[in-house]
Each structure stands twice: as C-alpha cells, then as structure tokens.
ROSE-446155 format. One record per residue (C-alpha): residue number from 0; residue in three letters; chain; x, y, z. Coordinates in nm, 3 decimals, always signed. Layout:
<atoms>
> NUM_Ala_A_X_Y_Z
...
</atoms>
This chain:
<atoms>
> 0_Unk_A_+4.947_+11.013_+7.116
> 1_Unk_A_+5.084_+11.172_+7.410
> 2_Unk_A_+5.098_+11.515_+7.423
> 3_Unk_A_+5.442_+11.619_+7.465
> 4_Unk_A_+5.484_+11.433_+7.122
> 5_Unk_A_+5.189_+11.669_+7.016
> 6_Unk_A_+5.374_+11.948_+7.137
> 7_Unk_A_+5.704_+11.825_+6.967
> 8_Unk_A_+5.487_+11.817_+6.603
> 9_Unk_A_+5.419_+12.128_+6.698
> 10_Unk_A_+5.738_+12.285_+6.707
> 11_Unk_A_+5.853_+12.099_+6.385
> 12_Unk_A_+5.523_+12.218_+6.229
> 13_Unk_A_+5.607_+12.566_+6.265
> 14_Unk_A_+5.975_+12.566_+6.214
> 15_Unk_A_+5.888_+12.455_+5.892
> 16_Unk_A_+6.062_+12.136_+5.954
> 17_Unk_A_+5.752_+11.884_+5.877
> 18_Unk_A_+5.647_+11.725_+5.583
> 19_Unk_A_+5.286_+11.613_+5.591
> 20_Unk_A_+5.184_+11.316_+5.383
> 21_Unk_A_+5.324_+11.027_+5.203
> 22_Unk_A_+5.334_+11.215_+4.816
> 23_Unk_A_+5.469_+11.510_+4.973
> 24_Unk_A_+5.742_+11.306_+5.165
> 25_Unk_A_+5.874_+11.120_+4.838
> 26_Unk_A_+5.946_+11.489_+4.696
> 27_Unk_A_+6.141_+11.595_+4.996
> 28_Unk_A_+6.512_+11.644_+4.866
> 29_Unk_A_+6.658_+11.724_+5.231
> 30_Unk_A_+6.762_+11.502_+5.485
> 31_Unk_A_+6.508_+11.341_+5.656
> 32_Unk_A_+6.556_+11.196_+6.047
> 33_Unk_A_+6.225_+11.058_+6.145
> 34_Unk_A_+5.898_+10.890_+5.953
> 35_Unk_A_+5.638_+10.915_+6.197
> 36_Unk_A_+5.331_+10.648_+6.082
> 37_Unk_A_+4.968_+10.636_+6.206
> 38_Unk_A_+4.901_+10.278_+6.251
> 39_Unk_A_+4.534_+10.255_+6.103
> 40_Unk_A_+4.733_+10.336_+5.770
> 41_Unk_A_+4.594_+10.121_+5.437
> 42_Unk_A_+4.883_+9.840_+5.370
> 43_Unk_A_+4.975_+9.991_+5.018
> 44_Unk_A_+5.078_+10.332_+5.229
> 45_Unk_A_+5.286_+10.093_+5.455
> 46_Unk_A_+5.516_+9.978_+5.213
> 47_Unk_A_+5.546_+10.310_+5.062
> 48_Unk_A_+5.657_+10.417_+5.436
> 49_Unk_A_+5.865_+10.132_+5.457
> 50_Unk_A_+6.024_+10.257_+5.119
> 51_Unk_A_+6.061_+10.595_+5.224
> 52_Unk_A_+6.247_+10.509_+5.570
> 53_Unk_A_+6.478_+10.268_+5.341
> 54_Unk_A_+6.514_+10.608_+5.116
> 55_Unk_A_+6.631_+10.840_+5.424
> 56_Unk_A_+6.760_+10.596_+5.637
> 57_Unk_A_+6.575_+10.682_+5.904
> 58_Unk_A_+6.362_+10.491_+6.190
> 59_Unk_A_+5.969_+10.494_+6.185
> 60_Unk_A_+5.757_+10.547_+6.487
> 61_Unk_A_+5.412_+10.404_+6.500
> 62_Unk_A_+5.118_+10.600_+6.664
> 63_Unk_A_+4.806_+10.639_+6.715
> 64_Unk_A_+4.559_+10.973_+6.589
> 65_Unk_A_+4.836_+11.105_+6.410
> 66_Unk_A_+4.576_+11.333_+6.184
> 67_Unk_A_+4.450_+11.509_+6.546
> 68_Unk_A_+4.841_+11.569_+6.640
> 69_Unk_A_+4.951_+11.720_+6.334
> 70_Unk_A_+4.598_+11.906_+6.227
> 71_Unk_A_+4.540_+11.744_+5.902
> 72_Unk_A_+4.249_+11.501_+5.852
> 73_Unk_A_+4.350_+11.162_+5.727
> 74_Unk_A_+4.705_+11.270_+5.753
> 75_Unk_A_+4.906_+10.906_+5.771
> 76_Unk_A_+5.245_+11.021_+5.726
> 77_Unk_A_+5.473_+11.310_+5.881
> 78_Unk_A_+5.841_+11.367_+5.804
> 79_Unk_A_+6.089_+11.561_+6.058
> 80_Unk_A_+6.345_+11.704_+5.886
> 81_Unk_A_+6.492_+11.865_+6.245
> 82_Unk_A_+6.759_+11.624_+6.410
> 83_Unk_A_+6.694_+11.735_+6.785
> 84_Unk_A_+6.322_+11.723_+6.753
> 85_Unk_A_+6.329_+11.403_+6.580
> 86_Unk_A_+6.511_+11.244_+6.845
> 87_Unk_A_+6.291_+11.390_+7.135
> 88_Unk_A_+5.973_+11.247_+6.954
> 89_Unk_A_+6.153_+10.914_+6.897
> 90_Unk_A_+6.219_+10.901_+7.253
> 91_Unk_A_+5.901_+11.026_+7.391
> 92_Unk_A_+5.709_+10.820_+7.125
> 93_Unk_A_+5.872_+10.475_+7.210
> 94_Unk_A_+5.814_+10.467_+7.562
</atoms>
C-alpha cells in the first residue's frame, strides 16, 4: 500500500471515522463511503465484503498489507465513514 493511503487511514483512524474489521463493520449504523479489502482475505470474508458494500452502497478498494496500514494484525476489512477521506483513498488507491 502506498503511503499516502497509509497516511489517509491515518487520519480516518484518529478522527474516529474507521471501522476496523468485518463484525465490527456489519454493526456500523452510520453511513458508510468506502470498504477498503486486503486481497489475501479467506473467500467466506469476501462475500461478506461484497454484502456489506451492497449494504452501504459504497465501492471497495482492493490492497495489499492492509493489517500494517491500519495497525491491526490480520485486520481484512476497514470502513471510512468520512466522505472527503474516502474519496482521496479511492483515488490514491486505484491508481
């Protein structure tokens, strides 16, 4: 992962704007703007990422080391729940 998209977890992170985790993202009741997915995830935690981005309507990013980004080993799952970082991250994580 690059690490202005680090950075960008960051902020969210300490805003208080990032949901860590696939069971802690199905019991987020706020609007959510961006699943971002570590790609070595297990295929039973893909669909249920695929069911949460149907859930919020949102877009999922694929990456890789998403545990080292966020700090939380085996993490497979963040949530952004801040518009204007969400978009930053989903522009600096597609390129």
């Amino acid at each position: 992962m690059q690490s202005k998209a680090q950075t960008y977890l960051g902020f969210c992170r300490r805003a208080g704007k990032l949901t860590l985790g696939v069971n802690a993202a199905r019991a987020v009741r706020e609007r959510v703007y961006l699943l971002v997915a570590d790609r070595t995830a297990s295929e039973n935690c893909k669909k249920e990422i695929a069911k949460l981005a149907r859930k919020f309507g949102c877009p999922v990013v694929w990456t890789q080391d998403l545990a080292q980004a966020v700090g939380k080993e085996a993490c497979k799952l963040a949530a952004v729940r801040e518009e204007h970082l969400a978009a930053a991250l989903c522009r600096e994580l597609e390129e």
